[in-house]
N, C-alpha and C positions, 0 to 999 in steps of 0.2 A: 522102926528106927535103925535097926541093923541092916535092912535092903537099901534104907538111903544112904547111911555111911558107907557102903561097897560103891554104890552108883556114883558116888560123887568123884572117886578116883580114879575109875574107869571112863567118867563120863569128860575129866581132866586130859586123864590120858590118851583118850579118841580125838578129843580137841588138838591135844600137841603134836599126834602123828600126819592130821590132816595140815596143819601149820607147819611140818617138815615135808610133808608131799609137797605143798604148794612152793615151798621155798626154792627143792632141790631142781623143781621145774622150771622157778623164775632164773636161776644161777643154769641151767642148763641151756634156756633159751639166750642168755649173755652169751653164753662160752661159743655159741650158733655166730652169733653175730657177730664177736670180736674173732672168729676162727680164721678169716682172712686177712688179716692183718698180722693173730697170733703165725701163722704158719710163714706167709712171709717174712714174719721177724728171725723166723728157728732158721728159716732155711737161706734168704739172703745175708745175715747179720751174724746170728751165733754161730752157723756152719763154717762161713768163710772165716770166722775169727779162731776157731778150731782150727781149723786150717793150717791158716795162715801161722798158729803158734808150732804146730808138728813142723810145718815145711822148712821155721827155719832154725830147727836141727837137721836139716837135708842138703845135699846138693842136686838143683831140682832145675832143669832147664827148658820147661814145658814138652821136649821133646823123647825125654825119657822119663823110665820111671823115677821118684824121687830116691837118692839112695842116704840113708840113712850116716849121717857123720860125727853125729853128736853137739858137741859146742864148739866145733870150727867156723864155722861162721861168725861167732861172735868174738872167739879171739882172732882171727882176720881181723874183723873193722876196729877192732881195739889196739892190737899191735902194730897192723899193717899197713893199715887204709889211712892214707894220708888227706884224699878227699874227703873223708868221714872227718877230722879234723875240722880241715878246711870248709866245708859245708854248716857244721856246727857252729862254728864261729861267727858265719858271715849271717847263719840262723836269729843268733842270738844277739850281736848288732842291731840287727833288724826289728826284732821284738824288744829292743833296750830304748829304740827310740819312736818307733811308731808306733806302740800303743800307749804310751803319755801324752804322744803330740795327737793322737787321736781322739784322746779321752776328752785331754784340754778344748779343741776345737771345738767338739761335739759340744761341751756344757755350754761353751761361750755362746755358741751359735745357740741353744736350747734358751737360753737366758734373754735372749734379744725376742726370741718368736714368742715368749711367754709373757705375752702382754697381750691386752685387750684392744687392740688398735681393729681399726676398717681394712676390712681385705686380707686379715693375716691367715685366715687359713689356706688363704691363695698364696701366702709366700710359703709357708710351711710344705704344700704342694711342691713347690716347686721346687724348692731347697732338697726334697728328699728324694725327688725322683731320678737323680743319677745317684740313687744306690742301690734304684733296680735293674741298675744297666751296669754298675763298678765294677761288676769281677768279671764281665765277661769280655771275649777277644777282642770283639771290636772296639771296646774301650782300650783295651792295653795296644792296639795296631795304631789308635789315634795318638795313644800317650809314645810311644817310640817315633812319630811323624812330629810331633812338637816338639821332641827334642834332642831330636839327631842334627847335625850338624847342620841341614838345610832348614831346619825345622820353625815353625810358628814362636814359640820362643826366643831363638837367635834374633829373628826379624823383629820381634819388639823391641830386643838389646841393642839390636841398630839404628833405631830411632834416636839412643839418647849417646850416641858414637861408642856403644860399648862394643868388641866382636867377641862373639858368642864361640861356643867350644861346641864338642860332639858330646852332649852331655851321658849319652849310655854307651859313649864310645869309651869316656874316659874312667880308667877304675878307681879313681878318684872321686868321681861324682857319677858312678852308674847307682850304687844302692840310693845314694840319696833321692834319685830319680822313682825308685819304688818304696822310699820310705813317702815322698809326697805323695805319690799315687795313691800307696793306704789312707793317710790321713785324708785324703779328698773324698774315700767314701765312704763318711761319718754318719749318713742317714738314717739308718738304724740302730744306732749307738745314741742322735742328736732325739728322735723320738722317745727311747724309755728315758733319759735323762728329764726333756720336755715332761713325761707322764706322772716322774718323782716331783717335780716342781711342782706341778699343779695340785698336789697332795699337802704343800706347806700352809698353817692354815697361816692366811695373813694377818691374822691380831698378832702374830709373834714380831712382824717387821711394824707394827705398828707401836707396841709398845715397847722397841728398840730408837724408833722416830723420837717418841716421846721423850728417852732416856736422853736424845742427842750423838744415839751411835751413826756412823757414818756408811756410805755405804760399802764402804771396803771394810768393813767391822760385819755390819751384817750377814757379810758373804762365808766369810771365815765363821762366825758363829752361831752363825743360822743356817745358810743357807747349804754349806758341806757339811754339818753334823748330821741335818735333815735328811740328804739325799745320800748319805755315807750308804747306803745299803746297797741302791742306787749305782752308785761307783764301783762298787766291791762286784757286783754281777757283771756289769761292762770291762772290770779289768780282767776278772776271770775268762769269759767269753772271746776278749780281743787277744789274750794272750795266746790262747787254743788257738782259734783262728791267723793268729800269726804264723805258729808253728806249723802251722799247716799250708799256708803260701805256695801256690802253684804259679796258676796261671798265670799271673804279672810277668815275672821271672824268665818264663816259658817265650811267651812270645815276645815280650819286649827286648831282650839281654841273651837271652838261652844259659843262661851262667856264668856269661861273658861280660867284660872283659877281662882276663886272667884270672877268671874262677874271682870275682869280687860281687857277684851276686849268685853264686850258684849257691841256692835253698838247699835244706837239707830235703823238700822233698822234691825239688829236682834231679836229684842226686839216686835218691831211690828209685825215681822215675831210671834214670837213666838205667840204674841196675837191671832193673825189671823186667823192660820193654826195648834196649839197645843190646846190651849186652846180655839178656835172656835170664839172667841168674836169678833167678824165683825164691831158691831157699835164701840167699842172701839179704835179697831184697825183704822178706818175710821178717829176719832178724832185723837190719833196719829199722822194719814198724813198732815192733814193736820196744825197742829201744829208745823211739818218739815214744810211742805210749810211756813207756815206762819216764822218761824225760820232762812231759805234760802232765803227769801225775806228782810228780813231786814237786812242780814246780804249783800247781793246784791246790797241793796239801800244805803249802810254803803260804800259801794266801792264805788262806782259812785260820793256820794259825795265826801269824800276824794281824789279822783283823778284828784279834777281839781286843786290842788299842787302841783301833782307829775308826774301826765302823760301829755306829750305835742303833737300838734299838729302840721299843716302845717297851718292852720289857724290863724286868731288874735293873732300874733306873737308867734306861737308856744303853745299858751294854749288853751282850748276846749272853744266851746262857754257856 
């Protein structure tokens, strides 16, 4: 009786050490496998973001060594820098009206393809595939050919005897020129919206029918409370993505005319890679960062108002 009761907790204990051999092996052969991913994360992503936070306390102009200045970089672009103004501003323009008109588009457009018709995954096709081609140059070369002074544009307005202006000439209507651009590549905004839709179940608009609500009632109280989640990701995502705006900018405008489209990350650009200043530029980013985070943390808050859940009756914890 006494040799059994020893064995059984030894024979426990043999059990649970082979149970942590085999574990530490399976967690070992993971760490094998995500090693090339983990290592390119340390050393493309975390190193340079290391980096980038020393350098801008530095004045560093790739051609010497970095020299160490403390927080003059960043009281420069706050006292000094008139373009850091100026950029921020026209940043924030920017993202004040193209990610609404973006958001807006994308649902309406997602509301139309979300139906069961003949042939629609051919238009949804189609609908989306210049959003794999949106940010790139040769779009923004064709969007500056449309609506520069000679442009495809102009020539429609002369059809109906209107005459047409230099639309990225004028800095009056150059931003507006890249706030359409943005809203035109909705396709990936128009899909997860599409994918929140198709989650609505439809007894809710059925027995909204029945009630006699209309369908501009519907929309407002089914169909945005449903996809409120939905929206909250695409507003956060567009907003990021705005702030971030390059390449449009770049080739279409360069910042011009009269600094009325210079981005704020044209503007870093510029520091960087024209004028060389590395550490500045370094402070710059993360001033964005710091900018996109607050403005992040501004959504999150305010969302527990507006965006609803399946949880604690519909609202976030």
């Amino acid at each position: 009786m006494k040799a059994e009761a020893v064995y059984k907790p030894a024979a426990a204990k043999l059990r649970m050490t082979k149970k942590l051999k085999g574990s530490n092996h399976n967690n070992l052969a993971g760490y094998i496998f995500i090693s090339p991913w983990l290592l390119g994360f340390l050393l493309l992503t975390v190193w340079p973001i290391i980096q980038s936070f020393y350098l801008s306390f530095t004045e560093y102009s790739l051609l010497e060594s970095p020299t160490w200045t403390g927080t003059d970089n960043y009281a420069n672009i706050f006292k000094n820098d008139t373009d850091f103004t100026t950029s921020l501003k026209v940043t924030f323009i920017f993202v004040l009206f193209s990610v609404p008109l973006k958001l807006f588009f994308s649902l309406m457009v997602a509301m139309m393809l979300n139906k069961n018709l003949k042939g629609m995954n051919l238009y949804r096709t189609a609908i989306y595939f210049p959003s794999l081609i949106g940010g790139s140059i040769a779009v923004s070369a064709l969007w500056r050919n449309m609506f520069n002074l000679n442009g495809y544009f102009n020539h429609v307005l002369a059809w109906f005897g209107i005459e047409g202006i230099g639309w990225i000439t004028n800095p009056h209507t150059s931003l507006a020129t890249l706030i359409l651009l943005n809203t035109w590549q909705f396709g990936s905004t128009m899909v997860i919206f599409l994918a929140g839709l198709k989650q609505i179940p439809s007894e809710l608009y059925e027995s909204a029918s029945v009630d006699g609500a209309s369908k501009l009632r519907k929309f407002f109280h089914i169909t945005l409370p449903m996809i409120s989640p939905v929206m909250f990701f695409n507003l956060v995502l567009g907003i990021i993505g705005s702030f971030q705006m390059f390449t449009s900018a770049f080739i279409i405008t360069n910042g011009g005319p009269i600094n009325s489209t210079y981005m704020y990350a044209l503007f870093l650009y510029d520091k960087a890679f024209k004028h060389y200043q590395m550490g500045y530029a370094s402070a710059l980013a993360w001033i964005l960062l710091v900018i996109v985070a607050l403005m992040t943390a501004i959504n999150f808050l305010v969302s527990r108002y507006w965006v609803f859940y399946e949880t604690d009756g519909g609202k976030q914890k």
